[in-house]
C-alpha positions in Angstrom: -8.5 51.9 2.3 -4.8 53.1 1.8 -5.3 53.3 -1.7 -8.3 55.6 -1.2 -6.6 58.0 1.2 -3.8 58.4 -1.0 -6.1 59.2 -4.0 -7.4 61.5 -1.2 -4.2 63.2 -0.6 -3.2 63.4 -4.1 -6.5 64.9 -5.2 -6.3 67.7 -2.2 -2.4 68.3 -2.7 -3.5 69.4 -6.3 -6.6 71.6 -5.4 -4.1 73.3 -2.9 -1.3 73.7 -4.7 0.6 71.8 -2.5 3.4 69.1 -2.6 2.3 65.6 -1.8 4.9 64.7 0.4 4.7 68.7 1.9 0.8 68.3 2.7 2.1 64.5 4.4 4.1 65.9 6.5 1.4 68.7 7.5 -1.3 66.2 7.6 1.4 64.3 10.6 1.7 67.5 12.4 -1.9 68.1 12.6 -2.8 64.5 13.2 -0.6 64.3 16.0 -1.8 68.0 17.5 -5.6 66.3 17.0 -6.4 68.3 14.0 -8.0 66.0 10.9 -7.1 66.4 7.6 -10.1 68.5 6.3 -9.5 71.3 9.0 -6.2 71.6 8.0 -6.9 71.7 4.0 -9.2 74.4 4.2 -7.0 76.3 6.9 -4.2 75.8 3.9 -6.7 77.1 1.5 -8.1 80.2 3.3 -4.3 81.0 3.9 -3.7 81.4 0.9 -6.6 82.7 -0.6 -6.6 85.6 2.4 -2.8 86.1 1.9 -3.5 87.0 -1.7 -6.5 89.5 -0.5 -4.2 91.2 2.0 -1.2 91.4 -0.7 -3.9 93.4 -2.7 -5.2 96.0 0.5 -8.0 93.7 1.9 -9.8 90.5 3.4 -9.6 89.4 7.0 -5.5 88.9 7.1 -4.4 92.4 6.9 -4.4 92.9 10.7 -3.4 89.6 11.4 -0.1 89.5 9.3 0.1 93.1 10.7 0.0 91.9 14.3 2.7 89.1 13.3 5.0 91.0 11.4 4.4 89.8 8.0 4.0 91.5 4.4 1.3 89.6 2.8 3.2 90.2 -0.7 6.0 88.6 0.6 4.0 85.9 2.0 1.9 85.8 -1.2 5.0 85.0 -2.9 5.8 81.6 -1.3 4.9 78.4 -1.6 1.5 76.7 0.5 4.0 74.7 2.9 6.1 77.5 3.5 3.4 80.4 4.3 2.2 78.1 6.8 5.6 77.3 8.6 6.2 81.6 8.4 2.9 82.2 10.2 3.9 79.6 12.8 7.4 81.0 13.0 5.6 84.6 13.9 2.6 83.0 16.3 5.5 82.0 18.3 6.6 85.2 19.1 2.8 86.0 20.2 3.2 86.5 24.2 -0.6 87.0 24.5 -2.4 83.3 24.6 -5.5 85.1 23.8 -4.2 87.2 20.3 -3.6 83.5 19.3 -7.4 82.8 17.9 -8.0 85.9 16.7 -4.6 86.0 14.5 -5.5 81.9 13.5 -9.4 82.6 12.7 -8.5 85.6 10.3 -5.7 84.0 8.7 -7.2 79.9 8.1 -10.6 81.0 8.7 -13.5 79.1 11.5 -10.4 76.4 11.4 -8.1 78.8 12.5 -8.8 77.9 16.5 -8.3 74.3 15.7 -4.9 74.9 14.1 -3.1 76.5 17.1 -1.8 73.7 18.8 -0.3 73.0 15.5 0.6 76.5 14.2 2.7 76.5 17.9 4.5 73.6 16.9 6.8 76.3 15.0 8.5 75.7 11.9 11.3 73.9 13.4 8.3 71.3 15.4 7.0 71.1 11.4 10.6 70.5 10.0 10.8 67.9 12.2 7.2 66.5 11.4 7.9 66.9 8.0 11.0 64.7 8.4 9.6 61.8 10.3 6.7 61.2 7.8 9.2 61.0 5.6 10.9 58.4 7.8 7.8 56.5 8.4 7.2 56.1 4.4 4.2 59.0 4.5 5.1 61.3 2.6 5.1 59.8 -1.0 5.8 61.7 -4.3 3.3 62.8 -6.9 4.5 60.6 -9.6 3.5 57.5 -7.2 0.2 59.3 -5.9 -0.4 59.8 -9.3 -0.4 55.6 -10.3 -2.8 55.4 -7.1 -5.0 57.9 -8.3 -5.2 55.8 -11.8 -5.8 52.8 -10.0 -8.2 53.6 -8.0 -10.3 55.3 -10.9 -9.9 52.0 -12.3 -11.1 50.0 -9.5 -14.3 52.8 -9.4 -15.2 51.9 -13.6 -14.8 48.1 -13.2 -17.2 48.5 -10.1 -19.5 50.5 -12.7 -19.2 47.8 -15.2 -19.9 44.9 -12.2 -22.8 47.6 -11.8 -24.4 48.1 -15.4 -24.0 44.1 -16.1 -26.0 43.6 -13.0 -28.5 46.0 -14.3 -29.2 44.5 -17.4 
């Protein structure tokens, strides 16, 4: 089971362009503000994907990086990880509780509400997130993810192989 949800991590870490131990230390944060790993992927992936529509004029984000504070070609420019922690940064300085899901929904899309608690951990709540899955052995680099990934691909062929004998 730990080998599969490290292939897991691995396997989303690359579709998002992410770190491995980055997207750990995410994955803690929104764990431990009850948010599960697949809300906070796509939230990842539709901030991104809507950052890079607002750098070019349009999408969903432009008002909400407006309402924040933040150029979406500056935000374009940085790193999955990091344009998450910089829209937290700015949600913090948000005094209205109810601009919150608005900003959230058109920035990580229908996730968007389900990230808050997390987004309002701030970026120095996710530093320190980030830091304790390290701690706690979590966050694991890409080279190692990578030799789980291999094994587990292995273990799915020779259960194939146990498969087509049993066929024939």
């Amino acid at each position: 089971d730990t080998a599969t949800e490290l292939d897991r991590t691995s396997k989303t870490a690359s579709k998002i362009g992410i770190a491995s131990e980055k997207l750990a230390g995410l994955q803690s944060a929104a764990s431990q503000t009850g948010v599960s790993n697949e809300t906070l992927s796509k939230g990842l992936t539709n901030l991104a994907r809507r950052t890079s529509e607002a750098a070019d004029g349009t999408g969903e984000a432009v008002g909400a990086l407006k309402k924040l504070g933040i150029t979406a070609s500056r935000l374009k420019e940085l790193k999955p990880e990091e344009q998450f922690r910089e829209v937290a940064k700015a949600l913090g300085s948000i005094t209205n509780q109810s601009d919150k899901p608005s900003i959230a929904f058109d920035l990580c899309g229908r996730g968007g509400n389900d990230l808050i608690n997390t987004l309002d951990l701030g970026a120095g709540g996710l530093n320190k997130m980030q830091k304790e899955a390290e701690k706690l052995g979590l966050a694991i680099s890409g080279d190692k993810l990578k030799r789980v990934e291999a094994f587990n691909d292995a273990i799915d062929k020779l259960g194939k192989l146990v498969g087509g004998i049993t066929n024939k």
